[in-house]
C-alpha positions in Angstrom: 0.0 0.0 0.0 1.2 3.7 -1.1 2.0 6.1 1.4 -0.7 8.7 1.5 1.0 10.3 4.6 3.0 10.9 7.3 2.3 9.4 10.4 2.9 7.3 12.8 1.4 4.3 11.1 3.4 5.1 7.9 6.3 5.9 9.8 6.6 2.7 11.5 5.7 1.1 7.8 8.6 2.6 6.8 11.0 1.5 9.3 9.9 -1.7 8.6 10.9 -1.5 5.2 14.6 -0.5 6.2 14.9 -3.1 8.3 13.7 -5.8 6.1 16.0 -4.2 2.9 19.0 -4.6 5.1 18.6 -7.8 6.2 17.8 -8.5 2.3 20.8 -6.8 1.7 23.2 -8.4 4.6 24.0 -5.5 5.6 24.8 -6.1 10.0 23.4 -3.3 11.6 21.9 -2.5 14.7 19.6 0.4 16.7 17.8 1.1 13.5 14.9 4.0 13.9 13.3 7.0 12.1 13.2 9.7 13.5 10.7 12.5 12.0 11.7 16.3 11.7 9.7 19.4 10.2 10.4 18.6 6.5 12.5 15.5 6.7 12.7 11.9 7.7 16.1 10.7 9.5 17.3 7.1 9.3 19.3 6.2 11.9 21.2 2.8 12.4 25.1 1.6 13.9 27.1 -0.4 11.5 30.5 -2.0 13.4 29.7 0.7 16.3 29.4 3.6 14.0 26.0 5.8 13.7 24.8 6.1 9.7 22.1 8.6 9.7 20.5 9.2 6.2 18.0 12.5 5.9 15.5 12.8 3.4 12.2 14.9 2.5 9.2 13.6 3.5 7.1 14.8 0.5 9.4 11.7 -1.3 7.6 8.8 0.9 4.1 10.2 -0.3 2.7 8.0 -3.4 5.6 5.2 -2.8 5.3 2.4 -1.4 8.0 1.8 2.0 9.8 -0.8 0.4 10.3 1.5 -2.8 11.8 4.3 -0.8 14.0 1.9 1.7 15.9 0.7 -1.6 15.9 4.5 -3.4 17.2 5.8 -0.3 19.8 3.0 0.9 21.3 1.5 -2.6 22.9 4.1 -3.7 25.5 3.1 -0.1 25.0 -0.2 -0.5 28.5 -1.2 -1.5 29.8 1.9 1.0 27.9 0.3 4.0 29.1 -3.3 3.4 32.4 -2.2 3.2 32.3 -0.3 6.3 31.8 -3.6 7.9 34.2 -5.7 6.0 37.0 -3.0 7.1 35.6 -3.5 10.6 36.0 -7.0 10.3 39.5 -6.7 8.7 40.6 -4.6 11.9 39.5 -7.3 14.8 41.6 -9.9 12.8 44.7 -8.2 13.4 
């Protein structure tokens, strides 16, 4: 179902979504929320014990469906935020 708006039903729809595209993704994470702002949306998850937060405008969610806007906003780091925990990884071997 397509966003329509923002609120606390949608909002929680759309952490969801996150969630389940980076455990799609296997992408280790952990204290993911969303946090809502005036005009913007903040996701905010830990990665190898450091904080990603990823802002983006509201007014994008509407019309979309969650699990559309968890991979628009999230691919384009994909590589970036695997490789953050490979390095981490790499680091607790030596």
């Amino acid at each position: 179902m397509k966003i329509r708006s923002i609120n606390s039903p949608n909002i929680n729809r759309l952490r969801n979504a996150f969630y389940d595209y980076l455990l799609e993704n296997a992408v280790p994470f952990n204290n993911l929320g969303l946090v809502e702002g005036e005009e913007q949306l903040a996701l905010y998850f830990e990665i190898a014990g450091n904080p990603q937060v990823f802002k983006f405008d509201k007014e994008y969610c509407i019309g979309h469906e969650p699990a559309t806007v968890a991979e628009d906003i999230i691919k384009p780091m994909l590589n970036h935020l695997i490789g953050k925990n490979s390095m981490s990884d790499e680091r607790k071997k030596s």
